[in-house]
Residue frames as qw, qx, qy, qz and C-alpha x, y, z in Angstrom:
[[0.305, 0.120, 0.004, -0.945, -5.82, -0.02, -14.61],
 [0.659, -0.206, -0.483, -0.539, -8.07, -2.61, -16.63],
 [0.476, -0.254, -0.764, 0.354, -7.68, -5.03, -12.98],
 [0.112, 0.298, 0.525, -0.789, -9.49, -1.67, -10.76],
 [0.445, 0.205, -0.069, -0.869, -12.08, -1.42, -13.22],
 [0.545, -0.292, -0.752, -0.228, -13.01, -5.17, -13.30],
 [0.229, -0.206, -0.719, 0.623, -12.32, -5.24, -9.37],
 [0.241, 0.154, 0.261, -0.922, -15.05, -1.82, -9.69],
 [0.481, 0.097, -0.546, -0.679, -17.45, -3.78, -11.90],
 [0.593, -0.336, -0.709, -0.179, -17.93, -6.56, -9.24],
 [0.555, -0.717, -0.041, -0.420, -18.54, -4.36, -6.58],
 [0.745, 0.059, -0.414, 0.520, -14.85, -4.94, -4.56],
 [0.490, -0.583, -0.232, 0.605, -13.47, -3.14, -1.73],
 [0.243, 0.931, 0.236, 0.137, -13.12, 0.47, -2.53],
 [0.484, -0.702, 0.482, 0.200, -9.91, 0.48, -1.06],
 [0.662, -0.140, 0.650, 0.345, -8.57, -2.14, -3.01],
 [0.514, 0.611, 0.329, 0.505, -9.49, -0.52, -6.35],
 [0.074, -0.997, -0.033, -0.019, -8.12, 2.80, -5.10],
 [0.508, -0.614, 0.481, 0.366, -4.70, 1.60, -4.09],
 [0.699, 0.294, 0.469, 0.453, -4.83, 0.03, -8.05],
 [0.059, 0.951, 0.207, 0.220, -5.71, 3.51, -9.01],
 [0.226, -0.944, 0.214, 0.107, -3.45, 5.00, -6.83],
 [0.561, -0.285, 0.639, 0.443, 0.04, 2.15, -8.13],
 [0.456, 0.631, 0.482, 0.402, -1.04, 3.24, -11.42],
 [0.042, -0.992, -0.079, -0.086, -0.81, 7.00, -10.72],
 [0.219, -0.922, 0.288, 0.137, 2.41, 6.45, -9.57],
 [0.604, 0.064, 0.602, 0.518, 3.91, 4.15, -12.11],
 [0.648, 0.493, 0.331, 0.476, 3.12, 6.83, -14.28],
 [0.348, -0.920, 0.121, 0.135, 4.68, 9.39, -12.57],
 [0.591, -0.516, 0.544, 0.299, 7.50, 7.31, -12.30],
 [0.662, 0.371, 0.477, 0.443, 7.79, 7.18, -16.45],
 [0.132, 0.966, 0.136, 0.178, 7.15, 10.37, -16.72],
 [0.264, -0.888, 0.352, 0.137, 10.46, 11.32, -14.69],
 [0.459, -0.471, 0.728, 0.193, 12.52, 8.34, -15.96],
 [0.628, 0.253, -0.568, -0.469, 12.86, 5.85, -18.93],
 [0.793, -0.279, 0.328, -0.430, 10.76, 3.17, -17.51],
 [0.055, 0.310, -0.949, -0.022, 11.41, -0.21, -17.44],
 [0.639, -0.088, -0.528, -0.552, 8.66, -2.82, -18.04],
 [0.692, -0.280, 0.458, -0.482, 6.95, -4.75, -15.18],
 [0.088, 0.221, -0.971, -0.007, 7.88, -8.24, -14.77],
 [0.611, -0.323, -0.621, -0.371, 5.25, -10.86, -14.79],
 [0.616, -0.116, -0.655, 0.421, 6.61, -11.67, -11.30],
 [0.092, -0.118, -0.430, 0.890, 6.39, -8.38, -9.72],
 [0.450, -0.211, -0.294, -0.816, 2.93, -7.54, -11.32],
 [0.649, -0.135, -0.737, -0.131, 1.90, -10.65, -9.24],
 [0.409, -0.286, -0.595, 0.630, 3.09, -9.52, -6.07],
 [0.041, 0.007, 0.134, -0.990, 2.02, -6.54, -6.23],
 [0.680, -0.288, -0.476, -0.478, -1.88, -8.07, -6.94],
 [0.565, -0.310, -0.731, 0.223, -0.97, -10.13, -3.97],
 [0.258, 0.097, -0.180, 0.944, -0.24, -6.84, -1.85],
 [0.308, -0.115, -0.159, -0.931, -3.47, -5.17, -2.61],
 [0.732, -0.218, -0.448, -0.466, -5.47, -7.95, -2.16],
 [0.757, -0.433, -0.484, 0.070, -4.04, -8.63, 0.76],
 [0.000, -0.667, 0.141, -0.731, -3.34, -5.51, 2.53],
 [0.417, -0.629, 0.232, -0.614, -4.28, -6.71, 5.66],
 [0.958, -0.005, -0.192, 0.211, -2.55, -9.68, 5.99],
 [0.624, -0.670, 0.283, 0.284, 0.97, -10.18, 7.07],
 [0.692, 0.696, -0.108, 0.160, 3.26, -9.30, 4.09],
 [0.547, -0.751, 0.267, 0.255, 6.41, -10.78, 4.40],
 [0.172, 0.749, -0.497, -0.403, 9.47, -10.39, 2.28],
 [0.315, -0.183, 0.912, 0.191, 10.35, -13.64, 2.29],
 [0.455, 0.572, 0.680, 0.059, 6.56, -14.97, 1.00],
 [0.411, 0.812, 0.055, -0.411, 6.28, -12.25, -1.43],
 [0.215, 0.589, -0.636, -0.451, 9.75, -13.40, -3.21],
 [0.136, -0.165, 0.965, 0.153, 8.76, -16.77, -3.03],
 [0.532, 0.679, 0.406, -0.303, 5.51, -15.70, -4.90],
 [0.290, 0.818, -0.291, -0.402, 8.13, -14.11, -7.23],
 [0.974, 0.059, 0.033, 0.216, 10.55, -17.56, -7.31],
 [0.569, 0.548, -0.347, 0.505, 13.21, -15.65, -6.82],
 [0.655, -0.327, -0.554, 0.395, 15.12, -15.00, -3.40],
 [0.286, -0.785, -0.416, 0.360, 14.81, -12.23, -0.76],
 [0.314, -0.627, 0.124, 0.702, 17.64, -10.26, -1.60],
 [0.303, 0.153, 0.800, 0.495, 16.95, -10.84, -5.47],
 [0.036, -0.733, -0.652, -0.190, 13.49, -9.99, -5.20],
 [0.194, -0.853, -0.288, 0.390, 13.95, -6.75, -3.38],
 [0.329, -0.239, 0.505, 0.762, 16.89, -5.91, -5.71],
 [0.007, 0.286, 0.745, 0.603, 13.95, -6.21, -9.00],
 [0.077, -0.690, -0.714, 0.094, 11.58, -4.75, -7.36],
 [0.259, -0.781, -0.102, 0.559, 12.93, -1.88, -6.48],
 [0.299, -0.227, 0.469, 0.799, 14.29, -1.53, -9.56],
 [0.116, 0.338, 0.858, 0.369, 11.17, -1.70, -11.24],
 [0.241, -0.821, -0.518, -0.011, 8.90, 0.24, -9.25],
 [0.288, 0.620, -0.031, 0.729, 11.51, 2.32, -7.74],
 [0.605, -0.575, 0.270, -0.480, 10.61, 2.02, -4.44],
 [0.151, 0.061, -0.976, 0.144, 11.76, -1.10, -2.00],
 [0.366, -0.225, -0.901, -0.055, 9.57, -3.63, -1.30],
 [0.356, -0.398, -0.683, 0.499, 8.61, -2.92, 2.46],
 [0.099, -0.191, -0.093, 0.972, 8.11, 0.79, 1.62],
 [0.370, -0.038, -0.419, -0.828, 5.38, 0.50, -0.71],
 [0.500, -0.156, -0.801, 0.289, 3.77, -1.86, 1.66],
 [0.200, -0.390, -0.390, 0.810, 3.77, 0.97, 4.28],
 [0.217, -0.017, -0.274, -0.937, 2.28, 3.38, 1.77],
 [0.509, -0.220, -0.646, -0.525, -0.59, 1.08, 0.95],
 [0.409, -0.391, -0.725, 0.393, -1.20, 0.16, 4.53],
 [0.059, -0.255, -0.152, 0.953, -1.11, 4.13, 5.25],
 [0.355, -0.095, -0.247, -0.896, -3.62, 4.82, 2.89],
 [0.544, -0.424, -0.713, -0.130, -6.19, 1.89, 3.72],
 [0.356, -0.428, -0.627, 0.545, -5.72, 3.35, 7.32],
 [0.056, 0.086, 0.432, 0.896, -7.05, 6.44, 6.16],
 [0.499, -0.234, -0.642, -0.533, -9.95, 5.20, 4.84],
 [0.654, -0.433, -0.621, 0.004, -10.89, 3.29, 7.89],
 [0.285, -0.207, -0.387, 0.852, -9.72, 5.92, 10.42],
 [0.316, -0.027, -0.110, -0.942, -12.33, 8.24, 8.60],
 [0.474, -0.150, -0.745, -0.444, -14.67, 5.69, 8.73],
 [0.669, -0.586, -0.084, -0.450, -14.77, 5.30, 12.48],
 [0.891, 0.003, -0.309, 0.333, -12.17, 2.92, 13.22],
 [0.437, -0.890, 0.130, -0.004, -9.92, 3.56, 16.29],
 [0.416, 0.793, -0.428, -0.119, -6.56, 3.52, 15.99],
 [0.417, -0.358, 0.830, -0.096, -5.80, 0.44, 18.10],
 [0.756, 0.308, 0.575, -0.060, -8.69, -1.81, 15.82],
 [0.667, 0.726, -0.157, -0.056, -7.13, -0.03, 12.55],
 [0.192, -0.652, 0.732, -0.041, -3.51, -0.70, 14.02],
 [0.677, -0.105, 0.726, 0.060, -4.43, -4.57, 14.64],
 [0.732, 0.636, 0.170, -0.174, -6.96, -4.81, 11.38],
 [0.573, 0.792, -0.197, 0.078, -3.69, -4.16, 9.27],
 [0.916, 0.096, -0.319, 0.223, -1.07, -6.18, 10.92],
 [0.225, 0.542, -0.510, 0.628, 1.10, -3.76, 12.79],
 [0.595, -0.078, -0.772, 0.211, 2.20, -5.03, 16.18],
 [0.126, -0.640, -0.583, 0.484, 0.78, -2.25, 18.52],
 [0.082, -0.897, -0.406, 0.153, -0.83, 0.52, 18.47],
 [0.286, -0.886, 0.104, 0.351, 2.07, 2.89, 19.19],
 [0.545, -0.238, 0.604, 0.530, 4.15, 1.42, 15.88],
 [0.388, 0.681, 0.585, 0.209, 1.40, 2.05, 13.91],
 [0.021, -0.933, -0.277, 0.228, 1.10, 5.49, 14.84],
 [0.128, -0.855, 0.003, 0.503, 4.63, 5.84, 14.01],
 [0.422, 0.149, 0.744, 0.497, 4.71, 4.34, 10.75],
 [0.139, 0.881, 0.451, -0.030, 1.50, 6.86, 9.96],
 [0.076, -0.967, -0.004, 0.241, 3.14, 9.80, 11.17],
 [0.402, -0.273, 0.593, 0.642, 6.64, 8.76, 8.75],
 [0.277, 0.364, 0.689, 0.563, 4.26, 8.24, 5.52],
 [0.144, -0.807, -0.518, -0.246, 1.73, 11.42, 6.70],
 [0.265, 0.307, -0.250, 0.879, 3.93, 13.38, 8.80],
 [0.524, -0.481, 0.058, -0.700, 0.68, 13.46, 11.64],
 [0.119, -0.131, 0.914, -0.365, -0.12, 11.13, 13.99],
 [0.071, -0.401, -0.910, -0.073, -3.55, 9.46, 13.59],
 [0.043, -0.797, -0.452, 0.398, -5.20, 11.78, 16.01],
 [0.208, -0.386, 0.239, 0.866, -3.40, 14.66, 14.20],
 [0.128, -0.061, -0.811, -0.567, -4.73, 13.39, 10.92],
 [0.019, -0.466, -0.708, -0.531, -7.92, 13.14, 11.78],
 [0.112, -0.759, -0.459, 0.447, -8.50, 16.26, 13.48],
 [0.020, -0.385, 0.355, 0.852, -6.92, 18.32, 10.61],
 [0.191, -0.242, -0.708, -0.636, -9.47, 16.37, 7.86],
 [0.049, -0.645, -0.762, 0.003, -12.34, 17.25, 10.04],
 [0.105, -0.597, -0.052, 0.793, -11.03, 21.01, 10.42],
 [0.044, -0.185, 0.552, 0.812, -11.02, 20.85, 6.73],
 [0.067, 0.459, 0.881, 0.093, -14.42, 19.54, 6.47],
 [0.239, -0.382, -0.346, -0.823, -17.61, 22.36, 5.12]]
């Protein structure tokens, strides 16, 4: 929380302090249903790395060896932590940035590349797993909804 409100103080991506905003909302969900378990220095790291680099290539492998710990290790502690696996929360955070930049104007092949996914037509169905629409779906329902 105090890392999206420096990130909002120097005038950062609005994305990137939303997705903090938004892994904050759902870490405390996730206490709220369970007796939590304290973030690790290690995973709090990746997960900064994640956000800040959302549109990079995020692989498992470099993310545990941001953590020092190995693939199957890392995904094991993550998941335990967060409650989610690795690759999933990834997807989420990719989903929402595409969002953002789909409303913005962005087509779904230049938001597809922009965010690492290998065509067009994977993207769409990685979207339509985390959103249950398809791009186009998605953003002809939020302009129906629009005043």
């Amino acid at each position: 929380m105090e890392r999206a409100f420096e990130l909002a103080l120097e005038g950062a991506d609005v994305q990137l302090i939303s997705s903090l905003l938004q892994l904050f909302l759902h870490l405390m969900i996730m206490y709220s249903q369970q007796e939590p378990s304290q973030l690790s220095m290690d995973i709090i790291k990746v997960l900064d790395y994640i956000l800040e680099n959302i549109t990079s290539e995020l692989s498992l492998d470099h993310l545990a060896s941001l953590a020092n710990l190995s693939c199957s290790q890392f995904k094991q502690k993550f998941k335990k932590q967060l409650g989610i696996a690795p690759r999933h929360f990834i997807n989420q955070q990719k989903i929402e940035y595409a969002k953002t930049l789909l409303l913005e104007g962005k087509s779904v092949t230049d938001t597809a590349m922009l965010l690492n996914f290998t065509t067009s037509s994977y993207f769409s169905t990685v979207f339509k797993k985390y959103t249950l629409y398809t791009p186009s779906e998605y953003l002809k329902m939020y302009r129906k909804e629009e005043p």
